[in-house]
C-alpha positions as CSV (number, residue, x, y, z in Angstrom):
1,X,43.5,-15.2,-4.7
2,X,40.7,-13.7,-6.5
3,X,41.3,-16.4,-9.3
4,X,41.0,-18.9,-6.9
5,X,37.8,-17.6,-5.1
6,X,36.2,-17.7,-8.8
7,X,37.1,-21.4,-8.7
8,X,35.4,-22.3,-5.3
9,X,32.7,-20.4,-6.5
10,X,32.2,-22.1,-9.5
11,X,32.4,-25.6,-7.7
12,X,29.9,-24.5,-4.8
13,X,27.9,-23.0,-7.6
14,X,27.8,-26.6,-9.3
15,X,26.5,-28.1,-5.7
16,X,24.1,-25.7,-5.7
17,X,22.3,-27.0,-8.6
18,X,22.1,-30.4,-7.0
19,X,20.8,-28.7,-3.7
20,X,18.4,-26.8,-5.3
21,X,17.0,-29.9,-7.0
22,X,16.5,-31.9,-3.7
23,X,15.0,-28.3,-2.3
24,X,12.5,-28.4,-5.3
25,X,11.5,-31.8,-4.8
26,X,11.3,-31.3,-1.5
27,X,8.7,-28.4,-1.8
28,X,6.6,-30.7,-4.5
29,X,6.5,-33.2,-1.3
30,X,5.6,-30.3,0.7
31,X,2.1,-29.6,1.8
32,X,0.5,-27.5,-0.7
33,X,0.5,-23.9,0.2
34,X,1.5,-22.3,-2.4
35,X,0.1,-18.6,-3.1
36,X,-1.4,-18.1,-6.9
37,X,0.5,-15.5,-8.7
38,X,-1.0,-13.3,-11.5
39,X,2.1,-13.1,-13.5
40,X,1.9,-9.4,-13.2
41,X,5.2,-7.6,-12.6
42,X,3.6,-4.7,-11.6
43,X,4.1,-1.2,-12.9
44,X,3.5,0.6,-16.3
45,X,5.1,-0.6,-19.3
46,X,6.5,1.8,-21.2
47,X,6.5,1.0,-25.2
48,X,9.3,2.2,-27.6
49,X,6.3,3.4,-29.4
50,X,5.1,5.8,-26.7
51,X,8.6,6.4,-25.2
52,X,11.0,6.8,-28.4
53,X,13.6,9.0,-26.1
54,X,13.5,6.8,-23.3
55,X,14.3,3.6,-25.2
56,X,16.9,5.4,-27.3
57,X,19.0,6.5,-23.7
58,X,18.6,3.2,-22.2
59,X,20.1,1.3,-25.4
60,X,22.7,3.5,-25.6
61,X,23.2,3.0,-21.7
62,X,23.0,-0.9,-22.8
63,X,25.7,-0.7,-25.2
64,X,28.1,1.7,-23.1
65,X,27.8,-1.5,-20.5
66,X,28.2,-4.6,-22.9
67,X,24.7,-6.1,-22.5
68,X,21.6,-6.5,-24.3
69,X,19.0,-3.9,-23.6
70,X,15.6,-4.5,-21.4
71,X,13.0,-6.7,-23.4
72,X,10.2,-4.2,-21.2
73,X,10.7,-0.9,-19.3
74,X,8.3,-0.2,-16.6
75,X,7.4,2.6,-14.8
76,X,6.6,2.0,-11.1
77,X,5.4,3.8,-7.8
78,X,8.8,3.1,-5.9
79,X,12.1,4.9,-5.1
80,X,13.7,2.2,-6.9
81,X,15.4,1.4,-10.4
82,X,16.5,-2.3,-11.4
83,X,17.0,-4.3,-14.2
84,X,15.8,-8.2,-13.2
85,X,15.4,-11.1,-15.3
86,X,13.3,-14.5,-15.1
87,X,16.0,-17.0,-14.9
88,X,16.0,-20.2,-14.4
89,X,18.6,-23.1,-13.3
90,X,19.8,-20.7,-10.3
91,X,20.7,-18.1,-13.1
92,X,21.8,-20.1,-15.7
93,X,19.7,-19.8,-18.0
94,X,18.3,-16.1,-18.6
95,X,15.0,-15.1,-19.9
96,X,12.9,-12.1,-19.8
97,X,15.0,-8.8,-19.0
98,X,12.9,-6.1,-17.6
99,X,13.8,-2.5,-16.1
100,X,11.9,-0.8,-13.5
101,X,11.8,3.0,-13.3
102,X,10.5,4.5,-9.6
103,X,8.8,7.7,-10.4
104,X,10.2,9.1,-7.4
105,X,13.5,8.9,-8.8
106,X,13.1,10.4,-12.2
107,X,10.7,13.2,-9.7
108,X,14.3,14.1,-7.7
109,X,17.5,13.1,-9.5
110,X,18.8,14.8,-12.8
111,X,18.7,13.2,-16.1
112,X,22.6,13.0,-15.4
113,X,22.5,10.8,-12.4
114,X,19.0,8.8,-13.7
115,X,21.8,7.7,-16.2
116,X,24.3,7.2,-13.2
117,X,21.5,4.6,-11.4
118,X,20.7,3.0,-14.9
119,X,23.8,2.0,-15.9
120,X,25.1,1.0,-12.5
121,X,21.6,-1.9,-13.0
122,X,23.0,-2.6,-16.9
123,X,26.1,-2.8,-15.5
124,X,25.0,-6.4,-13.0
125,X,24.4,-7.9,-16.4
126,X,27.5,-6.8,-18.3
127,X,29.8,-9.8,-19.5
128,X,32.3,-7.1,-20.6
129,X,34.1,-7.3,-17.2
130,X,33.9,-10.4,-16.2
131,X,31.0,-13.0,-17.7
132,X,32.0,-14.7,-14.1
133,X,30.6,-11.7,-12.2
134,X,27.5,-11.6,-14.5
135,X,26.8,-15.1,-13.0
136,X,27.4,-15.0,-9.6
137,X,25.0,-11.6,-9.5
138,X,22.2,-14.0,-11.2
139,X,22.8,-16.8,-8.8
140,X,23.2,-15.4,-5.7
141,X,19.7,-13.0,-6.4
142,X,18.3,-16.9,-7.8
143,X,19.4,-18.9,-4.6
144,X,18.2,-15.9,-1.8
145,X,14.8,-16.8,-3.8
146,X,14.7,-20.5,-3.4
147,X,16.0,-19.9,0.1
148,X,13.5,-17.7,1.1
149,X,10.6,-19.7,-0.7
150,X,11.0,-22.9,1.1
151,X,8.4,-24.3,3.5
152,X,9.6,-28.2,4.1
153,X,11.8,-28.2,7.0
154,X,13.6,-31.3,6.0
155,X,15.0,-29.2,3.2
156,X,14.7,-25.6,4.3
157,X,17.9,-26.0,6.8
158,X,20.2,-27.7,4.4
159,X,19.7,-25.4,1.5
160,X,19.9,-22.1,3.4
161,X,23.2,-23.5,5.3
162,X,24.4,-24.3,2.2
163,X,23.5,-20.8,0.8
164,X,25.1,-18.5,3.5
165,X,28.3,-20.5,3.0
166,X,27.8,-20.0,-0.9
167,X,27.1,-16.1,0.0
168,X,30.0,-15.8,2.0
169,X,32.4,-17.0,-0.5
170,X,31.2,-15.4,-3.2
171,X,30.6,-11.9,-1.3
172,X,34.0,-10.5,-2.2
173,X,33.8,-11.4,-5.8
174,X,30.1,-10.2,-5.7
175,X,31.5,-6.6,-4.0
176,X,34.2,-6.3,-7.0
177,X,31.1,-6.4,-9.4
178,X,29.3,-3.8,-7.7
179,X,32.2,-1.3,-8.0
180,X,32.5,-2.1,-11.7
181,X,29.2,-1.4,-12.0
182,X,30.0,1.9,-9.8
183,X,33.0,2.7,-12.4
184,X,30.7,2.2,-15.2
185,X,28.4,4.7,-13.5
186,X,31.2,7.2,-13.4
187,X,32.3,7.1,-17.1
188,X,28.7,7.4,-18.1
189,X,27.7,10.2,-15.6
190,X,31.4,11.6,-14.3
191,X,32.3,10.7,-11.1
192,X,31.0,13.6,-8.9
193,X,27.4,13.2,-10.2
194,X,28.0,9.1,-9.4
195,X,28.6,10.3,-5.8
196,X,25.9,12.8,-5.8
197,X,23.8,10.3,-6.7
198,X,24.8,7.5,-3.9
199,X,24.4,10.6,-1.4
200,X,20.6,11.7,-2.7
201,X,19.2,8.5,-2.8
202,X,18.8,7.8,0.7
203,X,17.0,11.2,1.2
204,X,14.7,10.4,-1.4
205,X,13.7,7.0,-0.1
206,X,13.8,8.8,3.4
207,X,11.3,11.3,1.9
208,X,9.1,8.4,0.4
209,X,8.3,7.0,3.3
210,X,7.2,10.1,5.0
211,X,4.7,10.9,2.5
212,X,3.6,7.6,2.6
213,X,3.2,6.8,6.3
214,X,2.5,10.3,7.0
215,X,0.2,11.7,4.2
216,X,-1.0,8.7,2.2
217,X,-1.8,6.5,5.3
218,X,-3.5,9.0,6.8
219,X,-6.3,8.9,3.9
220,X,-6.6,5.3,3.9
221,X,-7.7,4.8,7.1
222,X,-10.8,7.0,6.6
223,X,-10.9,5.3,2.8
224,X,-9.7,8.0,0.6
225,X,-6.4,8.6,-1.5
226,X,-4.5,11.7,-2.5
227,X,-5.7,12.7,-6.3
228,X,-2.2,13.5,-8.1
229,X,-0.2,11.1,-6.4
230,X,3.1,11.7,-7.6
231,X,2.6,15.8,-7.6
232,X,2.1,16.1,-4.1
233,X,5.5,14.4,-3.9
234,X,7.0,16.8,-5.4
235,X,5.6,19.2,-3.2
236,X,6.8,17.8,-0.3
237,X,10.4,17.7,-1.4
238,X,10.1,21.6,-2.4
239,X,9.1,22.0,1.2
240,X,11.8,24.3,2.8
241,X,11.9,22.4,6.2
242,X,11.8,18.9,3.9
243,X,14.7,20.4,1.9
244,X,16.8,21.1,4.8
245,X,15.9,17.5,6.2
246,X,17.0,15.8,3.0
247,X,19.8,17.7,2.6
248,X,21.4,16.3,6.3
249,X,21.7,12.8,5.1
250,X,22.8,13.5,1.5
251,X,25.8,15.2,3.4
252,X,25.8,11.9,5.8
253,X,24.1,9.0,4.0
254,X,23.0,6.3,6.9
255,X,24.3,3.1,6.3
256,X,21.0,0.9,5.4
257,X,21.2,-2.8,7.4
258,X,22.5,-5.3,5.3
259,X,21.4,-8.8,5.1
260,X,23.7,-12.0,4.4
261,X,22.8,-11.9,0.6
262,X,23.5,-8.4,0.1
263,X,26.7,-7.6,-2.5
264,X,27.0,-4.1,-1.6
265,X,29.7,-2.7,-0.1
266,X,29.5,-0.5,2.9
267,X,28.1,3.0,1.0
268,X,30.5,5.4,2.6
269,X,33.3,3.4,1.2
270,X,31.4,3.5,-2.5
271,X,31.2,7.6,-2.1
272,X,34.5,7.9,-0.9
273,X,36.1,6.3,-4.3
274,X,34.4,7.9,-6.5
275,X,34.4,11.3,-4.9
276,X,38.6,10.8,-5.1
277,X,38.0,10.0,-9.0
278,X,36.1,13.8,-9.3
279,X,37.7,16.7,-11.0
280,X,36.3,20.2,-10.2
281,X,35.3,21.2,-13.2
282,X,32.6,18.8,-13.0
283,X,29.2,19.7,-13.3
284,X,25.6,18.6,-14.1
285,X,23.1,20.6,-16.1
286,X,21.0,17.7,-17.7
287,X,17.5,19.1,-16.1
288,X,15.3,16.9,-14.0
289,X,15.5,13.5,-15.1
290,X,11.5,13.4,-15.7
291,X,12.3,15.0,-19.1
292,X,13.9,11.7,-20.1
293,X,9.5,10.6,-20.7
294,X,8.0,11.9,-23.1
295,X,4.5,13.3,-21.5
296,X,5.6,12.8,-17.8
297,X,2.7,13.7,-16.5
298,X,0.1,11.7,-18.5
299,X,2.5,8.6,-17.7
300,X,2.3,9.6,-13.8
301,X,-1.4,9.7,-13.8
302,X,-2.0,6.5,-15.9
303,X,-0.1,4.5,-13.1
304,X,-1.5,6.1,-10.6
305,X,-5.1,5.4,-11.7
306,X,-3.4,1.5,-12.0
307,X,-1.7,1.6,-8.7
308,X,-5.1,2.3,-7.2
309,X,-7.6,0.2,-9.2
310,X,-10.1,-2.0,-7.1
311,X,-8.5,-0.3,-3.6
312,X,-12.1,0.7,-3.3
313,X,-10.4,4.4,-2.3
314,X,-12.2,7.5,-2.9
315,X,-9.9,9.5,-4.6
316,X,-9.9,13.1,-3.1
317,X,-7.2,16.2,-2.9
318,X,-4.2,16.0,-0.8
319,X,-5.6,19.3,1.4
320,X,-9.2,17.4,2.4
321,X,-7.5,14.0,3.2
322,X,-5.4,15.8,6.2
323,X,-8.2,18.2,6.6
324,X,-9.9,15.1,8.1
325,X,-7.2,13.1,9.1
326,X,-6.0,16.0,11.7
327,X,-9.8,16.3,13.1
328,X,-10.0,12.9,13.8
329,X,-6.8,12.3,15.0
330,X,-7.7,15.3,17.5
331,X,-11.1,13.8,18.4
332,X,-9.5,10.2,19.1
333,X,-6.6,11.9,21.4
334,X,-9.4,14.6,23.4
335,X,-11.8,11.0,23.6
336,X,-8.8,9.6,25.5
337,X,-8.1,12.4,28.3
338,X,-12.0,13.2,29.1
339,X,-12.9,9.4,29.5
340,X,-9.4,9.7,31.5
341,X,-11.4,12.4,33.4
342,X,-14.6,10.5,34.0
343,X,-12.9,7.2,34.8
344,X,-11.5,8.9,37.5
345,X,-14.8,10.9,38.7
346,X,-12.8,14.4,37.9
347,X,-15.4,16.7,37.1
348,X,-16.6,18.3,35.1
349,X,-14.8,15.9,32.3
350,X,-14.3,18.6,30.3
351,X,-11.2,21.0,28.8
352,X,-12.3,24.0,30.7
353,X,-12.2,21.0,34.2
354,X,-8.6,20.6,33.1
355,X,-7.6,24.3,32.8
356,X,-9.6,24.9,36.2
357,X,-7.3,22.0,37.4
358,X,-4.4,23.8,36.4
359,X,-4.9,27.0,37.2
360,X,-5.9,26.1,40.9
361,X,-2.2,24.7,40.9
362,X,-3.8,21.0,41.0
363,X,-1.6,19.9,38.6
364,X,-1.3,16.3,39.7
365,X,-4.8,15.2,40.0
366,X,-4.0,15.3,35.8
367,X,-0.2,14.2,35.3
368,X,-1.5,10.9,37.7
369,X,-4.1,9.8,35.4
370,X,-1.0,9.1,33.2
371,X,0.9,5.8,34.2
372,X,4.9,5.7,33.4
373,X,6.8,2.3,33.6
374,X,10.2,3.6,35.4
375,X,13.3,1.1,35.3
376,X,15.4,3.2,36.8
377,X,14.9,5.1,40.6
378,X,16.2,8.5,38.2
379,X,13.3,7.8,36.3
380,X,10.9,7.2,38.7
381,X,11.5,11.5,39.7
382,X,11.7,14.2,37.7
383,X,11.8,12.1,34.3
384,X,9.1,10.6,35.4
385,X,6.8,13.8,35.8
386,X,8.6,15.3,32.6
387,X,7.3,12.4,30.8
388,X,3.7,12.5,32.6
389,X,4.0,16.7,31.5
390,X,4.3,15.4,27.5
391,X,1.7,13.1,27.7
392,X,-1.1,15.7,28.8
393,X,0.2,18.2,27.1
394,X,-0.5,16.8,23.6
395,X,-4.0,15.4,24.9
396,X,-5.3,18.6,26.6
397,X,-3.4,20.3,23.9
398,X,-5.7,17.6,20.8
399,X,-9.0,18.0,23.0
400,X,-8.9,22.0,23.3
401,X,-8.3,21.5,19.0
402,X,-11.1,19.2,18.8
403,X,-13.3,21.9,20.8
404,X,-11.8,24.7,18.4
405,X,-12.5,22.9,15.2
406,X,-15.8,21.9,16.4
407,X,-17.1,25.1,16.8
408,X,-15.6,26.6,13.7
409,X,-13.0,28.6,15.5
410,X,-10.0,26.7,13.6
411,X,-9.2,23.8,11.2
412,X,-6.7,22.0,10.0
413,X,-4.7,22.6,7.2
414,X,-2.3,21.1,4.9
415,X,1.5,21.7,5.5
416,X,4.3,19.4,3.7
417,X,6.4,20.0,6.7
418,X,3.7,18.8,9.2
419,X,1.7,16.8,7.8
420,X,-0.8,19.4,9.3
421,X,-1.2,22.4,10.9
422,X,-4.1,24.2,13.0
423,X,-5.1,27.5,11.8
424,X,-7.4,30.2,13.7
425,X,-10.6,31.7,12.1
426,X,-8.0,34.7,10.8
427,X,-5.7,32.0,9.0
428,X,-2.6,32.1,11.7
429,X,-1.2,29.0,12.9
430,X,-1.5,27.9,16.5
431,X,-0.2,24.9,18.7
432,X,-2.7,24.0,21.4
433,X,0.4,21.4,23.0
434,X,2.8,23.6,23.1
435,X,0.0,26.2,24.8
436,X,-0.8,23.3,27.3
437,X,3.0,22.1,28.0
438,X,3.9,25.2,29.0
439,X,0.4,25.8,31.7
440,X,1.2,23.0,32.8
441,X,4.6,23.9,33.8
442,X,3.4,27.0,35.3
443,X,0.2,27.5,36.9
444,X,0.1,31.1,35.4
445,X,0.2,30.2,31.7
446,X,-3.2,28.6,32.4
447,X,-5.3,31.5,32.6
448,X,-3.0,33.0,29.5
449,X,-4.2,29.4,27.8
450,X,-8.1,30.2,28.7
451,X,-7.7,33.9,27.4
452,X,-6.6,32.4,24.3
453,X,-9.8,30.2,24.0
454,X,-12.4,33.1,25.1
455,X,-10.5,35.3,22.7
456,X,-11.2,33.2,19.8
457,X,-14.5,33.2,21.1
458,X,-14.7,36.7,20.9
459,X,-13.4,36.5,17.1
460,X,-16.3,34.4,16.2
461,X,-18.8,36.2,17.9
462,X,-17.9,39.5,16.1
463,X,-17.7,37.5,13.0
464,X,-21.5,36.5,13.4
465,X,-22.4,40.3,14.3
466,X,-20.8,41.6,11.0
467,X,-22.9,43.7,8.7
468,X,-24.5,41.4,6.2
469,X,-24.8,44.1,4.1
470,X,-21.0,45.3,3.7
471,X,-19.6,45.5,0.5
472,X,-16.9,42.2,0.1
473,X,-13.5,43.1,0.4
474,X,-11.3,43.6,-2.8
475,X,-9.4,40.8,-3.7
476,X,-5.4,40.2,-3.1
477,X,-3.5,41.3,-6.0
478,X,-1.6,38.8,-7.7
479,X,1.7,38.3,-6.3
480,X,4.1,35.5,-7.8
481,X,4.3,33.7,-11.2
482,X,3.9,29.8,-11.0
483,X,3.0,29.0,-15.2
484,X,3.1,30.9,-18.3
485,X,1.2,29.5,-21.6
486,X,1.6,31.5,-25.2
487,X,0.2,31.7,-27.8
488,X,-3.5,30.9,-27.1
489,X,-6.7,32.1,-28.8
490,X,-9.9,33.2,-28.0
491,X,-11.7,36.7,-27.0
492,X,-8.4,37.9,-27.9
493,X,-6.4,36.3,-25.6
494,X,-2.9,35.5,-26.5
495,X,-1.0,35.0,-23.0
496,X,-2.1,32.8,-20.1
497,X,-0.3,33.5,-16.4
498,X,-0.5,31.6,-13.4
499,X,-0.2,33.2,-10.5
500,X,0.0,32.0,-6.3
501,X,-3.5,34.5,-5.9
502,X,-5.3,33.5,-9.4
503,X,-5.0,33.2,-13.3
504,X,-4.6,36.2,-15.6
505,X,-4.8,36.5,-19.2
506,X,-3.7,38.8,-21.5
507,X,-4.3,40.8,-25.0
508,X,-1.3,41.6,-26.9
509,X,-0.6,45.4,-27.0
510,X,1.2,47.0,-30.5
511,X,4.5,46.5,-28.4
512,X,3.4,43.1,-28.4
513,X,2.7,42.1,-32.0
514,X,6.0,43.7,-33.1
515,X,7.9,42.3,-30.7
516,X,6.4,38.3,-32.0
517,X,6.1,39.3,-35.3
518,X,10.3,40.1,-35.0
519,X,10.8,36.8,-33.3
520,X,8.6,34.6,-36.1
521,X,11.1,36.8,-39.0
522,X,14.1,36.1,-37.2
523,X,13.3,32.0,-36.5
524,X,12.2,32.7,-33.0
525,X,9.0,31.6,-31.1
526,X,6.0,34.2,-30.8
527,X,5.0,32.3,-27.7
528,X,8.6,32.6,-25.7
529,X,8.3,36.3,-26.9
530,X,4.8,37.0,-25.3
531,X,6.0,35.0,-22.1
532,X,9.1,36.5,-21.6
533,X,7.5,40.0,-22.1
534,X,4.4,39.2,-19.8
535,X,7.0,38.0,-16.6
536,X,9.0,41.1,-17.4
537,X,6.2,42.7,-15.7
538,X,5.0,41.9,-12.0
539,X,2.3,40.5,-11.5
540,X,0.0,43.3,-9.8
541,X,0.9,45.8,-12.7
542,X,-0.2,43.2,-15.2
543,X,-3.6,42.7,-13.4
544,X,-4.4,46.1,-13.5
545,X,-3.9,46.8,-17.3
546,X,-6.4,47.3,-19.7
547,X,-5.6,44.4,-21.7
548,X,-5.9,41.9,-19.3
549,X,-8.1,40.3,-17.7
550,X,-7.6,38.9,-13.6
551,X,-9.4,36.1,-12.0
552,X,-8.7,35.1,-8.0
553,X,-9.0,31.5,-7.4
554,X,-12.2,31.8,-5.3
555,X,-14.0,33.0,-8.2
556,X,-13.2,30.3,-10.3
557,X,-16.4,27.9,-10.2
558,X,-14.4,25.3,-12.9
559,X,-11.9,24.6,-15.0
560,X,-12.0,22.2,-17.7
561,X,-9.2,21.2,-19.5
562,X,-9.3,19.0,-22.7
563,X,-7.2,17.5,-25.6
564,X,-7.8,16.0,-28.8
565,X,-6.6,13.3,-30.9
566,X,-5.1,16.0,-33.4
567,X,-2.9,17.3,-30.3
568,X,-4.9,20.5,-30.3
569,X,-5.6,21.7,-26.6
570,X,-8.1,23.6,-24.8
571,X,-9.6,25.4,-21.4
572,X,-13.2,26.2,-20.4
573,X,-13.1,28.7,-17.7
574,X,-16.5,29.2,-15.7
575,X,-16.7,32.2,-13.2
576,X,-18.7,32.6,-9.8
577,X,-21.1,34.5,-11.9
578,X,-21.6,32.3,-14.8
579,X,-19.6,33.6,-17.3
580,X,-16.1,32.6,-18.7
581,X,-13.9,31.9,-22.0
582,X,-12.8,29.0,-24.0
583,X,-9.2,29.0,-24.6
584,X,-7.4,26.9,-27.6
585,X,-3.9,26.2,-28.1
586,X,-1.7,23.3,-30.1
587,X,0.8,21.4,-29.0
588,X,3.4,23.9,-30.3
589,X,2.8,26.7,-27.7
590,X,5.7,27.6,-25.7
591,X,4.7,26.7,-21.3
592,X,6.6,27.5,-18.7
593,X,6.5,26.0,-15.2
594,X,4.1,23.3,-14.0
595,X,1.0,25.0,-14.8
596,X,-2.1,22.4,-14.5
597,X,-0.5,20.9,-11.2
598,X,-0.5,24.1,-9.7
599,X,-4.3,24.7,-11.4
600,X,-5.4,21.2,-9.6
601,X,-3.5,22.0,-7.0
602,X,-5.8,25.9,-6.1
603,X,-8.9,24.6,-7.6
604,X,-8.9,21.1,-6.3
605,X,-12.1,19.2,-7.7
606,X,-13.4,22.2,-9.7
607,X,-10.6,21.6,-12.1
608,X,-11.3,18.1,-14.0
609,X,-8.9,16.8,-17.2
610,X,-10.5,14.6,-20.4
C-alpha cells in the first residue's frame, strides 16, 4: 500500500510541475503587486570561525542523519529551530541549506534535547531512509509556497485544488517521515529526552508569547524596548509562578491547530512512542544547551542590537518599561470610569464620589453606568450584576492606583509573574481591584477601602515630617550569592562576589594563599579555590571581615565593564562618594553564575559594557 501511495505521489508530483508552470505564468499575467524582498533571511549568522563547537555538533548531527550539513547557521529571535533550503522546480532542485537556531530554545532546553530538535530538522533532508521522503518534504513545503503566493484568480483555484488533493495523498507518507526523523531524534538524544523535548517545547513557545505580548508590547507602545532582551527571558522562565505554569502543559502538551499542509502527526501520538522506547536508566546531564555557543552572551546581544536596528525604540531596562506601562495603563482605565461619572452628572466625578457611592449602599448608580449584552434571561440576573461587579472593580480599583501613584504613595513595579505589581511607599504589594470587588460586594468594606487610602496618607505625611537630620539607616547585609569571579587584581583584590543586596570583594587571607598555592602544585585552579572557599562562607560573615570590602547596590554610582582585543578583562567601579577600584582579569579566571546579567540587571543604566 505504502509502495503504491509513493507511486501516486510521484505521478501527482509530475502534474504538479505542469500546474505550477501555468500558476507562474499566470502570476507574470497577473497585475503587478509584487512586494520587494531584501534577500535577507533574517537572523545572525554564525561563522565556523566564530562558532568552531557549534559547527563541529551540527556536522556530526549531519552525518548521524545522512545529509550534507547547513551551508549557513543562523541565530534568530524565535522559539524555533529549522533547517530550510532555496529550492527550486517544486523541490527538485536544492540550493542553499540554511539552519535557524531560536535563542529561546538554546535559553530553556539542554544541550541533549537541542541535539534531539536538530537532528529531528537534518533528519527532513536525510536520503538515508527513504530519498522519496526527502522529496515529498521539499515539495509539499515548495507547493504550500506557490499556493499561498498566488494573486490571479484564474489560476489561484486550480493550483490550490490541485494542492490539497496532492497534500492529502501524500500526508501519510509525509507522517512516516516525520517519525523517522522522530527515531533519529531518539538514537541521537535517547528516547526519554526525545519526549521531554516534544513536551517542553510548547511551554516554551507558550512562555514566548507572554513576554512578548505582555512585557515587550507593553514598551512599544510608549516607544521603548527592554535592554537585554534575551536575559529578561530567562528571568521570566525562573519565575516560580511561570515555572509552575510551564510545567502544566509539558505534563499535557495542547495539541497546536493544524493546517492542510501540515505533516505532523497528532503530538500526543509522537510522545507516546517514544516514551514506550525509554529505559529508566535514562538521563540528561548535558547542561543548558546555550553552552553549545561559544560566548552566548555577546552572540545574544549582537542580535538583539540587529533585531532592533531602525525600530526607532529607545532602548531602556525591563523595570522602567512596566514602571510606565502600569501608570498608564492605570491612568487610561481611572480616565474611563470618571468620564463614566461625569457623563452621567454623578458628582463629584471623583474616586472618593465612588467610595461615598458605596458606602451609602448606592451601589447601582455605579454597576449601571456599565452596559452587559445578555443572550440568555439567566444572564440578564445575577450574571449580569456579577459581571457589571468586575467591570468596576478593576476601574475604581486602576483609578484609586492612578491617585496613589500620582501622589507618590505607590508605584509600580516589575514582577515576571504579573507583568506588574503595585507596591506602597513601604515596598508591600497591594491590589486596589481586589480592595474595590470586595466593597463593592459589601457596603462595609468601603469604609475599610477608604481607611486604606487615608492610611497611606498618613504614611506619607509622617514621611515628609521625618528628621532631616537623622543619621541614614545601615544598609542590609548581604544575603544570597548570585556570581563568583577569581582571580582578579587590583588594591589587593583577588575574589569578586555578587550578591542579591550588593557586590563584595575580597583580600586573600594566609589560609587563602596556601590553599591556591596547593591547587596551582597539584594542577588545580587558584581561582575555583578562592571561589569555592569564599561561598563556603555566608555572605554577611564575609561582609564583615577585615579583608573585604562590601558595597550595596544603591551606592554604586557606575560600573564599567571593558575587554580588549588581547582577551584581558576589566571593571571600573565608581561609589556614591567618588571613589572606587579598577579590577583586571584574563580570560582564564574561573566565574560562576551569570554575573554581569545580574550586575545590569541591579544597576540598570549605571552599568554600561565596551
Amino acid at each position: 500500500m505504502r509502495t503504491l501511495r509513493a507511486a501516486l505521489a510521484v505521478s501527482f508530483l509530475a502534474v504538479a510541475y505542469v500546474l505550477a508552470a501555468f500558476a507562474l505564468v499566470g502570476q507574470q499575467m497577473a497585475p503587478r503587486r509584487r512586494t520587494r524582498s531584501s534577500g535577507d533571511p533574517g537572523g545572525l549568522v554564525l561563522t565556523e570561525q566564530e562558532q568552531p563547537g557549534l559547527w563541529a555538533e551540527v556536522r556530526a548531527l549531519a552525518a548521524t542523519a545522512g545529509t550534507r550539513a547547513p551551508d549557513e547557521i543562523r541565530l534568530v529571535p524565535e522559539v524555533n529551530a529549522a533547517v530550510s533550503e532555496e529550492t527550486s522546480l517544486l523541490g527538485l532542485r536544492t540550493g542553499t541549506r540554511r539552519m535557524f537556531l531560536g535563542v529561546p530554545l538554546l535559553q530553556g532546553l539542554s544541550r541533549n534535547q537541542l541535539h534531539a530538535v536538530l537532528a529531528h530538522e537534518l533528519g527532513h533532508h536525510s536520503t538515508s531512509r527513504s530519498r522519496l521522503g526527502a522529496l515529498i518534504h521539499r515539495s509539499r513545503l515548495a507547493i504550500a509556497e506557490v499556493a499561498a503566493g498566488l494573486s490571479n484568480p484564474l489560476v489561484k483555484r486550480p493550483f490550490r485544488t490541485y494542492a490539497r488533493l496532492f497534500f492529502s495523498l501524500t500526508r501519510p507518507l509525509a507522517h512516516a517521515h516525520e517519525i523517522d526523523a522522530d527515531q533519529l531524534s531518539a538514537t541521537v538524544a535517547g528516547p526519554r529526552t526525545a519526549a521531554t523535548t516534544l513536551r517542553t517545547l510548547p511551554a516554551l513557545d507558550a512562555a514566548w508569547h507572554i513576554y512578548l505580548e505582555q512585557y515587550v508590547e507593553a514598551g512599544t507602545h510608549y516607544g521603548l524596548r527592554p535592554t537585554r532582551f534575551f536575559d529578561n527571558f530567562t528571568n521570566l522562565m525562573s519565575d516560580p509562578e511561570r515555572l509552575e505554569e510551564l510545567a502544566r502543559i509539558s505534563a499535557a502538551p495542547p495539541e497546536a491547530k493544524t493546517s492542510a499542509y501540515d505533516s505532523h502527526p497528532p503530538m500526543a501520538e509522537r510522545i507516546e512512542r517514544l516514551e514506550a522506547m525509554a529505559s529508566a536508566d535514562e538521563a540528561d546531564n548535558s547542561g543548558n544547551a546555550a553552552s553549545i555557543l561559544r560566548y552566548p552572551s555577546q552572540n545574544f546581544l549582537a542580535l538583539e542590537d540587529k533585531t532592533f536596528a531602525g525600530s526607532g525604540l529607545t532602548p531602556a531596562p525591563m523595570a522602567e518599561i512596566v514602571s510606565v506601562a502600569g501608570a498608564r495603563a492605570a491612568a487610561i482605565n481611572a480616565e474611563t470610569l470618571l468620564n463614566a461619572m461625569q457623563e452621567n452628572q454623578i458628582v463629584p466625578a471623583t474616586v472618593r464620589g465612588a467610595l461615598d457611592l458605596i458606602a451609602s449602599g448606592n451601589l447601582d448608580t455605579l454597576l449601571d453606568l456599565v452596559d452587559i449584552e445578555s443572550t440568555t434571561p439567566e444572564a440578564a440576573g445575577n450574571e449580569a450584576d456579577e459581571a457589571k461587579r468586575k467591570v468596576i472593580a478593576r476601574l475604581l480599583g486602576a483609578a484609586i492606583a492612578h491617585e496613589l501613584v500620582g501622589e507618590d504613595k505607590a508605584r509600580y513595579e516589575l514582577s515576571w509573574a504579573g507583568p506588574w505589581r503595585l507596591v506602597d511607599i513601604a515596598g508591600q504589594e497591594v491590589d486596589p481591584e481586589e480592595l474595590a470587588y470586595e466593597a463593592l460586594g459589601s457596603p462595609g468594606y468601603a469604609a475599610a477601602l477608604r481607611a486604606w487610602v487615608h492610611q497611606l496618607d498618613a504614611q506619607v505625611d509622617a514621611e515628609t515630617q521625618a528628621d532631616p537630620d537623622a543619621e541614614t539607616p545601615a544598609p542590609s547585609p548581604p544575603d544570597g550569592y548570585i556570581g563568583a569571579l577569581a582571580p582578579i587584581s587590583g588594591d589587593g583584590f583577588r575574589t569578586l562576589l555578587v550578591t542579591e543586596t550588593g557586590l563584595m570583594l575580597l583580600k586573600p587571607s594566609g589560609s587563602d594563599r596556601l590553599a591556591t598555592g596547593l591547587a596551582s602544585v597539584t594542577s588545580g585552579s587558584p581561582g575555583r579555590k578562592l571561589i569555592q572557599r569564599a561561598l563556603d562562607r555566608s555572605p554577611a560573615e564575609l561582609a564583615t571581615a577585615s579583608n573585604s570590602a562590601y558595597l550595596p547596590w544603591d551606592q554604586i554610582r557606575a560600573l564599567h565593564l571593558k575587554q580588549s582585543s588581547s582577551g584581558r578583562r576589566s571593571a571600573d567601579i565608581t561609589t556614591a562618594t567618588g571613589g572606587g577600584w579598577s579590577l583586571r582579569w584574563t580570560n582564564a579566571a574561573e566565574s560562576e553564575g551569570h554575573i554581569w546579567p545580574a550586575v545590569d540587571h541591579y544597576l540598570g543604566r549605571r552599568f554600561t559594557v565596551d
